[in-house]
Structure formats: C-alpha cells, structure tokens
N, C-alpha and C positions, 0 to 999 in steps of 0.2 A: 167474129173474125172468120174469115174464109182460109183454110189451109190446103194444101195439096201433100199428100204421102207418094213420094216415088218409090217405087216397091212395095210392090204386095206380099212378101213373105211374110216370116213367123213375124219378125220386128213392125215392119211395117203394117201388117194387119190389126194386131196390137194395137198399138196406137193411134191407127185410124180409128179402129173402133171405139177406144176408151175416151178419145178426144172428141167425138160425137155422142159419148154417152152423157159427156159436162155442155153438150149445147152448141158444141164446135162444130160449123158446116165444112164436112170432111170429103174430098173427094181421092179414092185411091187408083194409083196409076199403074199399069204394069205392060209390058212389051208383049207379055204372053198373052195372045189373046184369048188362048183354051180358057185360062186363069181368069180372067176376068170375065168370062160367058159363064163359068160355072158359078163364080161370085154372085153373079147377076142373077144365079136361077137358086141362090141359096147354097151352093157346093163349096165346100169351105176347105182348100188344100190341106192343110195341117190338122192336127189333131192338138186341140189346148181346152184344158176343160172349161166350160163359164164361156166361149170366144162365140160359139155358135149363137147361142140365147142374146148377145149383147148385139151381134152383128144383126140380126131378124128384126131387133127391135127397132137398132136405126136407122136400115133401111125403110122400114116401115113408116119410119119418124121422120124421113126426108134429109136428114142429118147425114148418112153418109150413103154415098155412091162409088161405083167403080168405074174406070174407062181406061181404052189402052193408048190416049190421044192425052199428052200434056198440054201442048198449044190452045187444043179445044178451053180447057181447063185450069189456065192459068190466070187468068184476067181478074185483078181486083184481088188476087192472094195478097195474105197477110203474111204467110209464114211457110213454108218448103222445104219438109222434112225429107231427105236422103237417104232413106231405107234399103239401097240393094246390098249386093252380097260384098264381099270380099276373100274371096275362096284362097287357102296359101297357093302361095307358087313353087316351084319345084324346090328354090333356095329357102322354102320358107317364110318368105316375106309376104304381107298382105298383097292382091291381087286389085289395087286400085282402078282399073280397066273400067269398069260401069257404074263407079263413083265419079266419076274425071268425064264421061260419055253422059251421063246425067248432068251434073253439070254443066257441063257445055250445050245441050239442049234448053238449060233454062236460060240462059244469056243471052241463047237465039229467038227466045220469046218470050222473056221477059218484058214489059214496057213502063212497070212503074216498079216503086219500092217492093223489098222485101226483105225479110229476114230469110236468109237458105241454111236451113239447121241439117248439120252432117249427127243422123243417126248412127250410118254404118260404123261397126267397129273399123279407124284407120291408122296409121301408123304416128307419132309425133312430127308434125310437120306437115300433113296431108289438108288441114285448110287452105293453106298457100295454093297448095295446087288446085284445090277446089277454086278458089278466090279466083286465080288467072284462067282457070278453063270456062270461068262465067263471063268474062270477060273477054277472052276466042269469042265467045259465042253471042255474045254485043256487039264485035266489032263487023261480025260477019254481018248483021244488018242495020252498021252504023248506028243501032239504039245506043244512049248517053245517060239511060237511066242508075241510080246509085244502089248499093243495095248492102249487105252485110253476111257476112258468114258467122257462124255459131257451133259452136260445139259440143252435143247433149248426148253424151254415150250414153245406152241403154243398158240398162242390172235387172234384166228380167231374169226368171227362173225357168226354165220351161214346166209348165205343169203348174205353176204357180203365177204364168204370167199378169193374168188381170189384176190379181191385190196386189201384185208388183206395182204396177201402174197407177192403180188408181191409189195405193198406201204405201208409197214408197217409202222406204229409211232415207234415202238423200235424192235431191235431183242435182245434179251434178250438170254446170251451164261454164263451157268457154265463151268468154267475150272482149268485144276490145272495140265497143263502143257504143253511149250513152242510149242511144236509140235501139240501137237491138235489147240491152236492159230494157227498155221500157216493152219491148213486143211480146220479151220470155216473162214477166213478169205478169201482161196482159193474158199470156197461156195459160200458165202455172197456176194464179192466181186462185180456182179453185180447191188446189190442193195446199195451199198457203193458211186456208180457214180449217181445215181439218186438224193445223199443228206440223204440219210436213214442210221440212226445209229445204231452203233451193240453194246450192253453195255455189258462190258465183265465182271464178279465179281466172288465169288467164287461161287461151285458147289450148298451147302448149300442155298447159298443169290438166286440162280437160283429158285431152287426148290419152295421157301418160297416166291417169286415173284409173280408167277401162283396162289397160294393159295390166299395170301394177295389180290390182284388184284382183283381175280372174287368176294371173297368176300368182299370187301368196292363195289360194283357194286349193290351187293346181298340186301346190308346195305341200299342203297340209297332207291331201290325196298320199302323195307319196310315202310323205313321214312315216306318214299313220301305217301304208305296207310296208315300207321297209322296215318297220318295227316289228312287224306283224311277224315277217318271215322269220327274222332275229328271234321272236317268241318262240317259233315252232322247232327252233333247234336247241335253244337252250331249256326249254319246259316252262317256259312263262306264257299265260294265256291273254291275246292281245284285249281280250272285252274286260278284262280286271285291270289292265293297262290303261285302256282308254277309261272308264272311270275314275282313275289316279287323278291323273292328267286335265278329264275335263275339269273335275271340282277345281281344280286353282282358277281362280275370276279370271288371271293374267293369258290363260291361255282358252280358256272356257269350252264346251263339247262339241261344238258344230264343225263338219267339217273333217272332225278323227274316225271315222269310221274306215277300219280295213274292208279291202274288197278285191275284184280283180281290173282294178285300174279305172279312170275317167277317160270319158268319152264325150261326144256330141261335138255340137255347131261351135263351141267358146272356145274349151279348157285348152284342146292340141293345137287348136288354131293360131290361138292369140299366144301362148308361149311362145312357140316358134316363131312368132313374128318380132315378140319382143327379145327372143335370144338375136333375131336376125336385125335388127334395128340396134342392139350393143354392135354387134360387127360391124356394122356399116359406119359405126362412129367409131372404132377401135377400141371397144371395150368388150371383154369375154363376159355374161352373165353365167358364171359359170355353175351357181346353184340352180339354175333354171334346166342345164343344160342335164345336170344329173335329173332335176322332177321330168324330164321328158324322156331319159333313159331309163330311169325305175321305173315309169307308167309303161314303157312297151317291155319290159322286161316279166310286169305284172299280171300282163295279161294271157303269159305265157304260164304261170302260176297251176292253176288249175288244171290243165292239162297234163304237166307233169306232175300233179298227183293223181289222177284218173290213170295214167301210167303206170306209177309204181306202184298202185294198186292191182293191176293186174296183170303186173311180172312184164311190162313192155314189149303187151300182147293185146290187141282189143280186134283185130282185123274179126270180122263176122258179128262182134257184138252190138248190139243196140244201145245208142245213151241217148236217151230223153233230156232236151235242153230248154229250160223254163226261162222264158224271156229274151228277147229281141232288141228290145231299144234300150240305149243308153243308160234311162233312169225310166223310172214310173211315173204314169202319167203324161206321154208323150208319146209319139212314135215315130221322134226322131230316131236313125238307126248309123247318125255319120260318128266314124271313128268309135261305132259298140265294141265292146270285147268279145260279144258272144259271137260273132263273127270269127273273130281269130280263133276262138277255141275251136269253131264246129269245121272250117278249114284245114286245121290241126286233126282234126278226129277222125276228117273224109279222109285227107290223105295217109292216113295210119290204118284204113281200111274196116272203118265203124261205119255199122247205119246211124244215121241220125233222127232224130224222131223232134218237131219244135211244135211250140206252143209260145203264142204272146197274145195279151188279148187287143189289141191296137196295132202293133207294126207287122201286122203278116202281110199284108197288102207293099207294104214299102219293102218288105228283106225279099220278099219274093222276085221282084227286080232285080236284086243282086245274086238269090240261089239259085232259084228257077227250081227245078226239079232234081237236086241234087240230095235234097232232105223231105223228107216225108212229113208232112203239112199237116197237122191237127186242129182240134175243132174245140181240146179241152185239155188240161193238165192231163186228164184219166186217160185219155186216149195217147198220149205219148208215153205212156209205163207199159203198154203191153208190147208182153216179152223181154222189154227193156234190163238190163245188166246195171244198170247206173243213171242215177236224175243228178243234172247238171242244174244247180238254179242260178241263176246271171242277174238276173232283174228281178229286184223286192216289189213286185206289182202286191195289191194289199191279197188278191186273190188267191193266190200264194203261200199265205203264209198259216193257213187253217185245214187242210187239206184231210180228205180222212185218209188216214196211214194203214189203218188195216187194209181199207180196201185197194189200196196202192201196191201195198207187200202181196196182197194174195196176186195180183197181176202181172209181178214183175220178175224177171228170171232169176236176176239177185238184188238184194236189198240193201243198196249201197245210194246214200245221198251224198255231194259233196255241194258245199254249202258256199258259193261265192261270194254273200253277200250277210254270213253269221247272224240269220233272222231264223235260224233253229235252236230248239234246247236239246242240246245232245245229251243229255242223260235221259230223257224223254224218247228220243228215238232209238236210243242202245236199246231199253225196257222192249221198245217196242220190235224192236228186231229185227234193225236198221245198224249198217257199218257205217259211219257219222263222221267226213271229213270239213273242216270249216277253215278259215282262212285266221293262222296266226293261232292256233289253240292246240 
C-alpha cells in the first residue's frame, strides 16, 4: 500500500517512518521546504531517540521519501494520514486552520479512493469538517471521486516514540464505514500478529478518547502536586505518599510523581481545548479547569522556594538551572517550566547559568542571550549560589557532589523533580529542597 503523511513534524515523522519500517511505501509531505531539504540530506528536525537510525534506513530502503508537493504524490494512495499541528487559540480551542487547508488540498487532487486518516490531535466533531473541506476541494475541480475519513489519534510519548508505535497498548480507529475497516486493518495488520489491539468505535468516541486520555494523565500531574504542597506544610513526605497510593492496583504508580508541573506539545494543549469544547456545549469541566490552575500555579513552586531561602533577595546571585525541555529525552521546550522559573529569576535580578544536554539549541531561540549557555552540569555551578534541577535527564542524576560543592558559592540544591537522596546530600554538605518533603 502506498501512503502519503501530511506533516512532517514529531507525529508525522514518526509514523512515516515506522510505517516504512513494516514495508509501507511512505512518502512525507511538508509546506516547509527548509524541512524537507534537510530531510533529504538526513537533518532530522526534532530530537527522538531510535527516529534518526529508522529514518537512514528507509530512506536507504526506498520505503520512504520526503517532498513539499502533495499533487506530485498523491496518485494511487491507499491511505492519508493528517499530521499537522493544531496549536491553541487564544480562547483555547484547538487551531483547525492547516487541518481544514490540508484537507481541502487533498479533494483538489485527489482522483481515486482513499482512506484520509486525521492523525492531528482535533476537537469532537472535527471529521465533519475535515469530510466537507475534501469535498470544497473536489468540487473545485468537479472530481466525483468517493472516499472516507478515519479517525486514529496518536498516544505517542515523546522520548519514547518508536516502541509507542511499533508496540503500542491500543490503536485507537474511528470509523463509519465497511471499507475504511478493511484499509485500517490492511495498515495495522502487522502489529495485529505481534498480539496489539486495534479498538475500533465510532468517529466521535475516537476523537473524545485522545482528549479524555491526555487529560485524566494531566489530572494525576496535578493531584500528585497538590498533595505534594499539602505534604510540605503539614510534615508528610510526598515520596512515602506516593508509595501508599501507587501499591493499591486501583490506582497503580504511573503518573503520581510530584514535580514543578507538565509541559510540552499534549498536556496544556489538549486540556484547554477540551475545557474549551464543554463551553462550547454548555457544560463547565470544572476538574479540568482546577488541573490547568494547579499546573501554572506549580510551576511557580520552586521559585518561591529559591526565595524564601534567601530571605527575598537573590538579585546578583548565580543559580545554575539543569534542564531545558519538558521531560527527558526530548528537546521539546513548548509550555517547559523551566522557562517560567528562569524568567522569574532574571527579573528578581539572578544571573542564570543553564545546562540541558539536547534543547540548548531550541531554548536559545527563546533566551538569546539573557542566560549564560554551558557546555556541562560542572560549568553552571561556578560561583553558582544554588542548582535548580527542572529535568530528570539520566545525566543528572550521578553527578560528583564534591566536586560541585567545592565550585559553588553556596551549597544549596532544590530538587524539582525529587531524583535526590537528601540525607545523602545533607552528609554531603548540601542545603537539600525537594518538592512535597
């Protein structure tokens, strides 16, 4: 089967590639033609570990290509996955604009069947509109060809993407009719013999899956800090809390770790839009509304203990901030915390000293020169007052401490991400703040 990926981002690359890893002739499309010349020459935008080595191979293998021409590359598709973005809009609602522009480009050149499967995360009700903008775009050159829309929200990880894909826990298929069944089963159909199930329901129950999902994820995020803080006032320690809690089967450990709040391309996204989709039908999601007021609430956290630690004074001091991107293993940096924190820092009148080992290159765009750019953990503790750690990168988490303490003006760690033993850095001669302890 011949497939076309519209969008080259994180989702779309993904899947391109992992869909020519099963044999699939995959061509990927994108408007950016930077993007697709550096494709072409091997330059792989994002950062996913495993994506580089998969991409080489099936380029190599003739299995997948790139190009910024869909018309070129539509002819004879089997199947047309809808990869681009969906950025929120000001009220919060997803940003259907280049879902709906895509679409309507395949209608215009479309000329036999297909299955047009909507990767992008979109709001309940957004195949409709996909359906009729393919159809704008049939009419504009009288083609009467038939075709089908699909619904296959993506549960990648970041950092984690390719065993997402290739060993997924569910594949998750809206449909609403006989023949599109038989084209997603024709895809899928590799990961069928592995034991991986494809749960087929309607288009609506599709949509409404993606949403539901990232946010009860979103939910936990917060729980788990709001607990967290509740710990640190009453003298309960949130890491013997979360152990309670995970051992009950019913509620299990994934998911409860305190921190200073989620971030990236899903969590803030997709809440806000499915707070903003109850509105629009006149219903308040109103537990959603609090996990998205605790999460900006949380990321304020850390900060004001870097404050009250030193007396609601930092202007001249140096705080070293470990970690950039969202999570590990990525260097995604949309909606990071450490962002607000180190904002929070500059305008309190702190130098800031960062280290990430993958998103320096993307936060750079956003600081510029406002923070002092390092090469290595070691190199943001001199002189440094206080190490801020934001991101549990694994590098991280082993550090020599001597040699860090002798470097540093004061020996103060505050731990956003509780991947320290603080009885281990007391000994060692470290003032030891953690999140929820």
């Amino acid at each position: 089967m011949k497939v076309l990926v519209v969008g080259s981002g994180y989702v779309g690359l993904v899947t391109g590639a992992c869909l020519a890893d099963i044999g699939v002739e995959v061509c990927c499309v994108d408007i950016d033609k930077n993007k697709i010349d550096n494709l072409n020459k091997g330059i792989l935008p994002i950062y996913e570990p495993g994506l580089e080595t998969i991409v080489k191979i099936n380029v190599e293998g003739k299995r997948l290509s790139f190009s910024t021409s869909l018309a070129d590359n539509i002819e004879d598709v089997g199947a047309i996955f809808i990869a681009v973005g969906t950025p929120p809009g000001e009220d919060g609602s997803a940003d259907m604009r280049y879902v709906l522009a895509v679409a309507k480009e395949i209608g215009t050149y479309l000329k036999g069947y297909a299955v047009v499967i909507t990767k992008s995360t979109v709001p309940v009700g957004s195949s409709e509109k996909v359906r009729a903008a393919i159809n704008e775009g049939l009419q504009l050159n009288n083609h009467t060809t038939t075709f089908d829309v699909v619904s296959n929200p993506e549960f990648l990880k970041e950092g984690a993407a390719i065993k997402d894909f290739m060993s997924p826990d569910r594949i998750v298929v809206g449909i609403d009719s006989d023949r599109a069944k038989e084209t997603m089963d024709t895809l899928y159909k590799p990961f069928l013999l592995n034991g991986y199930r494809i749960l087929y329901m309607d288009i609506p129950s599709a949509e409404m899956t993606k949403y539901a999902a990232n946010a009860m994820l979103a939910t936990r995020i917060s729980f788990m800090n709001d607990i967290a803080n509740l710990c640190e006032i009453v003298g309960a320690n949130i890491t013997h809390v979360r152990a309670g809690i995970g051992s009950d089967p019913r509620i299990g450990k994934k998911f409860l770790y305190a921190g200073v709040g989620y971030g990236g391309s899903c969590f803030p996204k997709d809440v806000k839009a499915l707070v903003k989709t109850g509105k629009d039908n006149g219903y308040n999601l109103q537990l959603l509304e609090a996990v998205e007021n605790i999460n900006d609430a949380q990321k304020k956290v850390l900060f004001k203990k870097i404050m009250r630690h030193f007396d609601n004074d930092i202007k001249g001091k140096t705080i070293a901030v470990w970690g950039l991107s969202f999570k590990p293993n990525t260097d995604d940096i949309r909606e990071a915390p450490a962002f607000v924190l180190i904002e929070d820092l500059l305008q309190s009148g702190a130098f800031v000293r960062v280290f990430d080992p993958v998103a320096m290159h993307e936060a750079r765009k956003i600081l510029g020169e406002k923070v002092i750019w390092c090469g290595d953990v070691y190199e943001t503790i001199k002189g440094a007052s206080a190490i801020a750690l934001i991101t549990e990168w694994n590098e991280f988490r082993l550090p020599n401490w001597q040699l860090i303490k002798s470097n540093m003006q004061a020996a103060v760690v505050f731990d956003g991400r509780n991947i320290y033993d603080d009885v281990f850095l007391h000994k060692t001669g470290f003032t030891y703040y953690g999140m929820g302890q």
